[in-house]
N, C-alpha and C positions, 0 to 999 in steps of 0.2 A: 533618783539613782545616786549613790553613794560614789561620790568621787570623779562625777561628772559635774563639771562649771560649764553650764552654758552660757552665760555670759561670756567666754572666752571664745565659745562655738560662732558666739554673736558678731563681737570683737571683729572672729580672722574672718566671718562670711561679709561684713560691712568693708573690709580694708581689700578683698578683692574685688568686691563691686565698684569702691576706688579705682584700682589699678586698670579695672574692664574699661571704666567709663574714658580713662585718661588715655589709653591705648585706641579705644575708637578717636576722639579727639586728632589724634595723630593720624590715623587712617583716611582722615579728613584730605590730608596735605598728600598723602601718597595717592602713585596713578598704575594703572595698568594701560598697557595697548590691545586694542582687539583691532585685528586687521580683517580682511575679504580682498577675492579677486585679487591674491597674490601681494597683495599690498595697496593695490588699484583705491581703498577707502581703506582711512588709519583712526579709527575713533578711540581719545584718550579717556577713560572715566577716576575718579576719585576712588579708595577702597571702599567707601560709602555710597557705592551706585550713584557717583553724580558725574555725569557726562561736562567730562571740559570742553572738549574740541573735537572736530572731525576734519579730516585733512582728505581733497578728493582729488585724484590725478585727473590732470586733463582728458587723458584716453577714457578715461568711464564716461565723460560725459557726452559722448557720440550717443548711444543706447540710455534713451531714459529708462526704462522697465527696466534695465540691465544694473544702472544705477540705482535705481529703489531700491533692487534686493540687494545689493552690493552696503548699502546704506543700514537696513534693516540687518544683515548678515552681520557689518564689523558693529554695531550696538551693542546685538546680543553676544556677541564674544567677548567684546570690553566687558558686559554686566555681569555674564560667565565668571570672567579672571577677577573681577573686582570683589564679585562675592566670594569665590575662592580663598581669595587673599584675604580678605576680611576672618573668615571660619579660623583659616589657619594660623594666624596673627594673634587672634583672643583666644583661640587653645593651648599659644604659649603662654599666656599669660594665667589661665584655668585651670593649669594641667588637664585641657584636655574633659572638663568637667562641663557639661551644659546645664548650662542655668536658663530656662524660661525666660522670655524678656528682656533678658541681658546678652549672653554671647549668639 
């Protein structure tokens, strides 16, 4: 094609898969809260689906059953918000463009 450089194409698609990879890097350090039971379990995760902490009030642990799913509840809500934030973090940096693999 006459007056297309792809090499240029090359260039800006290798200088965003920079910018993706250094942006997750970061995502690393940042957290979201996923809470249950009113805040009764407070689990913190990384933007990268890694569960830091979980924080459990005394009053949940009356009811074990009650606790399990209090447990299992604020996980998947930290994993929810983590991935969330994640999507929306490398779409600023994509515009928005998904790339396979990458965002």
């Amino acid at each position: 094609m006459p007056g297309v450089d792809l090499n240029y194409f090359i260039r800006q698609a290798n200088k965003l898969t920079e910018k993706i990879e250094k942006r997750k890097q970061e995502l690393a350090t940042e957290t979201v809260e996923g809470k249950a039971g009113d805040g009764l379990v407070v689990v913190v995760a990384t933007a990268t689906q890694e569960i830091k902490s979980i924080k459990i009030d005394k009053k949940a642990t009356d009811d074990l059953a009650m606790l399990e799913d209090l447990v299992t509840a604020g996980v998947n809500a930290a994993l929810a918000l983590s991935k969330e934030h994640q999507q929306k973090e490398l779409a600023k940096v994509s515009g928005g463009i998904k790339i396979p693999g990458i965002t």
